[in-house]
Backbone as CSV, one residue per row, in Angstrom:
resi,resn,N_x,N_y,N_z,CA_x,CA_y,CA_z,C_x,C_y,C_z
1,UNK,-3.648,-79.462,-111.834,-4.649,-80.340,-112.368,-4.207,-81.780,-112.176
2,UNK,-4.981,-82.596,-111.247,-4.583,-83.705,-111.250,-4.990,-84.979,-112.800
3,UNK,-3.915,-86.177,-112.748,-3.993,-86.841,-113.666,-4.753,-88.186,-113.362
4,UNK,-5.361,-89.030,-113.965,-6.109,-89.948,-113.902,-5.116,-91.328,-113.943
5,UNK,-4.805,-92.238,-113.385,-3.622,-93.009,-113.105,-4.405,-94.460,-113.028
6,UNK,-4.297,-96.021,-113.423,-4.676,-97.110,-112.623,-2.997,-97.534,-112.194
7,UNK,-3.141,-98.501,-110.811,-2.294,-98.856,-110.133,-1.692,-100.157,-111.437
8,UNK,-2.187,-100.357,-111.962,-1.484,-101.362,-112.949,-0.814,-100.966,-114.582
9,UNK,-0.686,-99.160,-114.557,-0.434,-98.595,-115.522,1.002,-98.898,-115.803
10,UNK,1.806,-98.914,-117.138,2.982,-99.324,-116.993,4.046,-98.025,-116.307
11,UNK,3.559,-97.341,-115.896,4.233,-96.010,-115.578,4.557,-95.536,-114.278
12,UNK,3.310,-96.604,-113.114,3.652,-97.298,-111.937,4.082,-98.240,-111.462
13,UNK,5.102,-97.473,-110.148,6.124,-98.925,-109.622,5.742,-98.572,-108.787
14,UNK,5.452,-100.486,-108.611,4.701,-101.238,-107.071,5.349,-101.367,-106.133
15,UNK,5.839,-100.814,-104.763,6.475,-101.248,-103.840,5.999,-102.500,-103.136
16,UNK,6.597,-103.286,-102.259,6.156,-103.930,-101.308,6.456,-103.257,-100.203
17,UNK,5.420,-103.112,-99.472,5.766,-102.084,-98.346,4.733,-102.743,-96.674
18,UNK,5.037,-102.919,-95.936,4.444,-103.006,-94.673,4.128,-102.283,-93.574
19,UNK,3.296,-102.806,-92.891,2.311,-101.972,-92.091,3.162,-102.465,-91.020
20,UNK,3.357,-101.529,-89.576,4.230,-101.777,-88.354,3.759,-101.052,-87.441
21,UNK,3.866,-101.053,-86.089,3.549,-100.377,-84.846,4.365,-99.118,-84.647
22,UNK,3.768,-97.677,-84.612,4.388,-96.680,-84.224,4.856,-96.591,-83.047
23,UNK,6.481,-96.938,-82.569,6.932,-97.043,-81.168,6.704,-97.621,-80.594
24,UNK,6.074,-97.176,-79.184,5.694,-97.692,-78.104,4.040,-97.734,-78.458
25,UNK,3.458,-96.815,-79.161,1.992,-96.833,-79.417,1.387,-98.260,-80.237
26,UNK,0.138,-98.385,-80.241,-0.256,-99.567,-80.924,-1.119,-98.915,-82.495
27,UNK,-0.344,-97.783,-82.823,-0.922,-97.079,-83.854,-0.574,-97.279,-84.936
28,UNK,-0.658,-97.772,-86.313,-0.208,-98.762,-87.206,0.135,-97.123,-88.184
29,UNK,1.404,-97.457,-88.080,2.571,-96.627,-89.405,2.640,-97.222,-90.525
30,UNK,3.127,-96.848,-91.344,3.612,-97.634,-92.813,5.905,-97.391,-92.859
31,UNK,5.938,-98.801,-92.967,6.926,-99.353,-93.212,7.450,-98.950,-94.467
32,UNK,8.855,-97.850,-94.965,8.499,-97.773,-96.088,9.793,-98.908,-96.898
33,UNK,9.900,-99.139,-98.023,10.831,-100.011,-98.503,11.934,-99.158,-98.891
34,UNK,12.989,-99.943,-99.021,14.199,-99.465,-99.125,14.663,-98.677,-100.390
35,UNK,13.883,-99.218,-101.392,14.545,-98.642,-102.306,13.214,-97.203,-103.115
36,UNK,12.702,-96.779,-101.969,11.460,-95.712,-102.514,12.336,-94.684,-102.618
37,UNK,12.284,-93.619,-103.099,13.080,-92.397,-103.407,12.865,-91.024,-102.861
38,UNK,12.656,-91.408,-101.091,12.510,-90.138,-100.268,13.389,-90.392,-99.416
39,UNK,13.477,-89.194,-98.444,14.390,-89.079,-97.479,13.689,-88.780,-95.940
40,UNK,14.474,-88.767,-95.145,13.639,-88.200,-93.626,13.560,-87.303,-93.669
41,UNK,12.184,-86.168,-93.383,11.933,-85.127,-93.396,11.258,-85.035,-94.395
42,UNK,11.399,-85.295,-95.425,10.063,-84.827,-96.800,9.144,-85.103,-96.409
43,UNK,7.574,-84.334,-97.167,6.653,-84.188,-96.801,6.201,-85.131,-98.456
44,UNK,5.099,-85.793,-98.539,4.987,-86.462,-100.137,3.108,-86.528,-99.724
45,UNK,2.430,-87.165,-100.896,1.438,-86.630,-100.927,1.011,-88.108,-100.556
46,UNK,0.228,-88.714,-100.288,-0.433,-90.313,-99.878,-1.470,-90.440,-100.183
47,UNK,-2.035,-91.297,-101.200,-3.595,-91.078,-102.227,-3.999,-92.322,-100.914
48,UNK,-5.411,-92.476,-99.981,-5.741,-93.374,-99.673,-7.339,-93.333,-100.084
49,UNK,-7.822,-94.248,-100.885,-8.815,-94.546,-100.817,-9.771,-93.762,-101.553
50,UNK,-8.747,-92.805,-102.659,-9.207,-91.560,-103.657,-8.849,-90.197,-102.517
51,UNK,-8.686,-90.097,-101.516,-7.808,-89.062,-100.877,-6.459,-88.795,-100.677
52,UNK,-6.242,-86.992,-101.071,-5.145,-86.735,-101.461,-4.910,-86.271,-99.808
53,UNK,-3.679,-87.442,-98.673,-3.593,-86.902,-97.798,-1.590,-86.165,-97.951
54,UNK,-1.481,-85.887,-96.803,0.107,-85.317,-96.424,1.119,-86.456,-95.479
55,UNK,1.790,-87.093,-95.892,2.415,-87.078,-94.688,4.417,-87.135,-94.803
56,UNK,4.550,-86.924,-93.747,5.805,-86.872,-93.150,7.121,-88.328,-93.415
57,UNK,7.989,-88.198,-93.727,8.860,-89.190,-93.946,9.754,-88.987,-92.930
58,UNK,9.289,-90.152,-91.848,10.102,-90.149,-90.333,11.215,-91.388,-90.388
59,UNK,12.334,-91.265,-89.593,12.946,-92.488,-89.931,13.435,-92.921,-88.336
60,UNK,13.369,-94.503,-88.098,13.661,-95.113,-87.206,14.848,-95.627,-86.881
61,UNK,15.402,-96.802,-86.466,16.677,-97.935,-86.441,16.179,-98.664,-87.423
62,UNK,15.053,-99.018,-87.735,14.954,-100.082,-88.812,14.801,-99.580,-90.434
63,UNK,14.787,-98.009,-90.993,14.265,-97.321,-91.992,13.424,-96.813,-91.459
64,UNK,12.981,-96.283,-92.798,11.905,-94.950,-92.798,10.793,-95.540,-92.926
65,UNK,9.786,-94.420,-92.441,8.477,-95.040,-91.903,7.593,-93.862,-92.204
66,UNK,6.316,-93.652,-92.387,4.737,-92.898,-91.897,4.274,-93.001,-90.975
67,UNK,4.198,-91.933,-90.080,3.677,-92.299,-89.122,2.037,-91.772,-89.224
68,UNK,2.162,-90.765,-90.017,0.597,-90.941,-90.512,0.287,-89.941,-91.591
69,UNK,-0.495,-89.957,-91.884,-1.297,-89.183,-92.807,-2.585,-87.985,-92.419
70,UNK,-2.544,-86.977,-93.314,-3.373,-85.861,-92.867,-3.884,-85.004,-93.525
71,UNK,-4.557,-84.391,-93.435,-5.452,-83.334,-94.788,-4.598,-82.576,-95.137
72,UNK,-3.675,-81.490,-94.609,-2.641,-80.551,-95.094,-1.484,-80.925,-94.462
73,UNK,-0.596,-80.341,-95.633,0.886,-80.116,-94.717,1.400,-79.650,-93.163
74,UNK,0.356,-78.486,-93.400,0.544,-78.102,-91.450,0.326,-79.157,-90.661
75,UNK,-0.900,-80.002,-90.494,-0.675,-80.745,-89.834,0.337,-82.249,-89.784
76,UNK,0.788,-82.107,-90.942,2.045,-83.136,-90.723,2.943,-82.700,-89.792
77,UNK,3.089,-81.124,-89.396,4.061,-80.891,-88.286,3.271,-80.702,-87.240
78,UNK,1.887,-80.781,-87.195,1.619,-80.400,-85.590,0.241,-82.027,-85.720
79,UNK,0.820,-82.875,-85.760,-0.414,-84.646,-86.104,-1.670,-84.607,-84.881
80,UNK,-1.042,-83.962,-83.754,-2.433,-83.773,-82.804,-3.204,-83.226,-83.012
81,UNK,-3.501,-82.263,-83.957,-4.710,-81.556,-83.986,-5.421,-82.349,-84.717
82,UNK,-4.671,-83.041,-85.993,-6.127,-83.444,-86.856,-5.976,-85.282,-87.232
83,UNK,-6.674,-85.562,-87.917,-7.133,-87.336,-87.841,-6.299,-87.675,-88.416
84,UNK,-5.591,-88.863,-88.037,-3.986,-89.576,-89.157,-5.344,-90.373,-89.779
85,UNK,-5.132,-90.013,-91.122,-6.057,-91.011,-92.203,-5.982,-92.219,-92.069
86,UNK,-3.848,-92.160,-92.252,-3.206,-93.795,-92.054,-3.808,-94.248,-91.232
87,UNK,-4.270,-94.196,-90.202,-4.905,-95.023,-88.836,-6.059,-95.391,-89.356
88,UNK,-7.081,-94.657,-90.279,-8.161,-94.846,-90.370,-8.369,-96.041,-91.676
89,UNK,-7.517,-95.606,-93.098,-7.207,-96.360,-93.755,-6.715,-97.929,-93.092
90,UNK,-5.936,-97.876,-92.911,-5.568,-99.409,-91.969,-6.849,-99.972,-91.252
91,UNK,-7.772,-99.322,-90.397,-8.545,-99.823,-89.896,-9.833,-100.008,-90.925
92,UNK,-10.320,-99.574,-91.823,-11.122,-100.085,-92.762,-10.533,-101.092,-93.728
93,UNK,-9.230,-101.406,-94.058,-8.589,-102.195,-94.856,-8.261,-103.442,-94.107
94,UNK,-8.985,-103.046,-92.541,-8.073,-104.402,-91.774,-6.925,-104.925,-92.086
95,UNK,-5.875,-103.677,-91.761,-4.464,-103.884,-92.147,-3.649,-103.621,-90.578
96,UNK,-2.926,-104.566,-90.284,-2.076,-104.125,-89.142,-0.427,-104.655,-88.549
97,UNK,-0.048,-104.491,-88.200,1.447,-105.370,-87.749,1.648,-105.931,-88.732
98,UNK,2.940,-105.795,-89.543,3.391,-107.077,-90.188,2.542,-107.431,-91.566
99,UNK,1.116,-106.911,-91.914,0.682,-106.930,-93.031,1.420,-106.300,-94.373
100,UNK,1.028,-107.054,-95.423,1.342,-106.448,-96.531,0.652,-105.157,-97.248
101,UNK,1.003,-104.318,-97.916,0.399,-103.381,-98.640,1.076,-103.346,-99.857
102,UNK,0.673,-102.378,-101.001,1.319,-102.223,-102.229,1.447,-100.784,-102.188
103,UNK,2.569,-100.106,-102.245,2.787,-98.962,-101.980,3.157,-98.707,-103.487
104,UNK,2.237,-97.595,-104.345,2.637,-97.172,-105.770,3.194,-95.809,-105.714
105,UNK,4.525,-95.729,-106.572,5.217,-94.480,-107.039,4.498,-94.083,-108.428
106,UNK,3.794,-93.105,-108.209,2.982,-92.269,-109.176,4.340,-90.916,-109.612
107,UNK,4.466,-90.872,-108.541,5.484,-88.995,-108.851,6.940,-89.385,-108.498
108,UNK,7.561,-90.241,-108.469,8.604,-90.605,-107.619,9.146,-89.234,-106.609
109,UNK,9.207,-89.069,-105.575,9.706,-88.347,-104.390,8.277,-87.337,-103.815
110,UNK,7.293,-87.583,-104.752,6.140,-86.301,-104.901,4.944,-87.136,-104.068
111,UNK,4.494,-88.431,-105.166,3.490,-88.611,-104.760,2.974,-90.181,-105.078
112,UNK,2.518,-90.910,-103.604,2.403,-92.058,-103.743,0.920,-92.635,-103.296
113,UNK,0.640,-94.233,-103.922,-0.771,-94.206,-103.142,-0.752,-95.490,-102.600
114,UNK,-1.690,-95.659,-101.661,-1.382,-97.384,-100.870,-3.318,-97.893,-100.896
115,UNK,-2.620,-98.964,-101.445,-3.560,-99.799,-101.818,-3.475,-101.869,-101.206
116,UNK,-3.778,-102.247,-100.723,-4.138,-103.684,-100.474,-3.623,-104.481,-101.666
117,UNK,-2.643,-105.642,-101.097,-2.070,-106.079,-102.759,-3.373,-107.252,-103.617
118,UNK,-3.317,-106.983,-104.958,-4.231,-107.763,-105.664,-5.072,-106.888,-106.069
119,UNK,-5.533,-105.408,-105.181,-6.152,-104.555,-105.511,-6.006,-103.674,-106.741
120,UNK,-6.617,-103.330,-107.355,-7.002,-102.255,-108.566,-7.368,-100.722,-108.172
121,UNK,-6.408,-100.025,-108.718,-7.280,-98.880,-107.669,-6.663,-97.665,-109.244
122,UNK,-7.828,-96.365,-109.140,-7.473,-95.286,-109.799,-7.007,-94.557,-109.124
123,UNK,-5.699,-93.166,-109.162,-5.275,-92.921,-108.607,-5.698,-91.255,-109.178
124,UNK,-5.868,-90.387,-108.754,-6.483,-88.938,-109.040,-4.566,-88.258,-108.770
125,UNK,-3.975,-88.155,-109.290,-2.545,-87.780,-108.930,-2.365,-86.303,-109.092
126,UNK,-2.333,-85.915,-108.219,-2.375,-84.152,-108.106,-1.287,-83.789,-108.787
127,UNK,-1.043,-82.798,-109.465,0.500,-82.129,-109.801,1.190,-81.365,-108.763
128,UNK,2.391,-81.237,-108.929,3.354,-80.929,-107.901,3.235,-79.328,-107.621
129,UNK,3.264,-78.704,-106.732,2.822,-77.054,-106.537,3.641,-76.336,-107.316
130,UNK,3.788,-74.912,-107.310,4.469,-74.632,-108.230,5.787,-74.040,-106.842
131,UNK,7.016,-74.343,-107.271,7.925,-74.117,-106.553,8.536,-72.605,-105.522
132,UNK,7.800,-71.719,-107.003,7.975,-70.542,-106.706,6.817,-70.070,-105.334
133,UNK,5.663,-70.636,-105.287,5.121,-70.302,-104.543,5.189,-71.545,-103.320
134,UNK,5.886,-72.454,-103.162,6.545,-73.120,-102.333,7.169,-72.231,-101.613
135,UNK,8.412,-71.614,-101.943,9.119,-70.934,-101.306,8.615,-69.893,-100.994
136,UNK,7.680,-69.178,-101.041,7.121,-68.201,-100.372,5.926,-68.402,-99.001
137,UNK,5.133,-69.961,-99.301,5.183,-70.524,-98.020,5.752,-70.598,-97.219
138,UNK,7.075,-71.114,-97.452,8.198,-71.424,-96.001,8.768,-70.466,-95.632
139,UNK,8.769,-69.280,-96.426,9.116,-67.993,-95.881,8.450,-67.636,-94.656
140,UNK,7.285,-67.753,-94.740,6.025,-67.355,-93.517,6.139,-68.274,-92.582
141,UNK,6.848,-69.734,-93.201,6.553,-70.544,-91.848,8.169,-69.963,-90.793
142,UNK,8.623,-69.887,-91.400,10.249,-69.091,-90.704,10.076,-68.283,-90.025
């Protein structure tokens, strides 16, 4: 059951976080800040725009980064099949290179949402799956 959240609740911490070029592509990633509380390889949940997307915690030479966002977990490991939100979000927010964003820790390591700074936003914050049936997912994916 998700929880009802505003980005200015005292219970959320605001990152400063930036928008950057994926590689060689001109496909706008999210920059994440240093002191957020994931690692490379986790999968965390990304609220954009009242959507609960998936994505991947990839890391570069410069830190860790998004390279995008997506309706389920599967496709965080296979991003060609389905739409990176992040791309789409950025392009309705007219966000790109070098822009600012406000990246909020709702779940710390679970679940975060990105919002435009100055912005107000509600956050629908899903609860975390239940573990036991976590691990019986990744069984199947093995």
């Amino acid at each position: 059951m998700s929880e009802r959240i505003p980005s200015d609740h005292a219970s959320v911490t605001s990152l400063r976080a930036t928008i950057a070029r994926s590689g060689g592509t001109r496909r706008p990633c999210l920059r994440l800040p240093d002191d957020v509380a994931v690692e490379e390889g986790d999968v965390v949940r990304l609220l954009l725009d009242g959507a609960t997307t998936h994505a991947r915690v990839a890391a570069d030479s410069s830190g860790l980064l998004v390279r995008g966002a997506y309706d389920n977990e599967r496709l965080t490991r296979e991003p060609g099949e389905g739409e990176n939100r992040l791309v789409e979000w950025c392009a309705d927010h007219d966000r790109g290179p070098d822009d600012a964003v406000e990246l909020d820790e709702l779940d710390s390591g679970f679940c975060y949402g990105l919002r435009e700074p100055g912005d107000r936003v509600v956050y629908d914050v899903p609860g975390r799956p239940d573990q036991s049936l976590r691990d019986i997912a990744s069984s199947f994916r093995e």
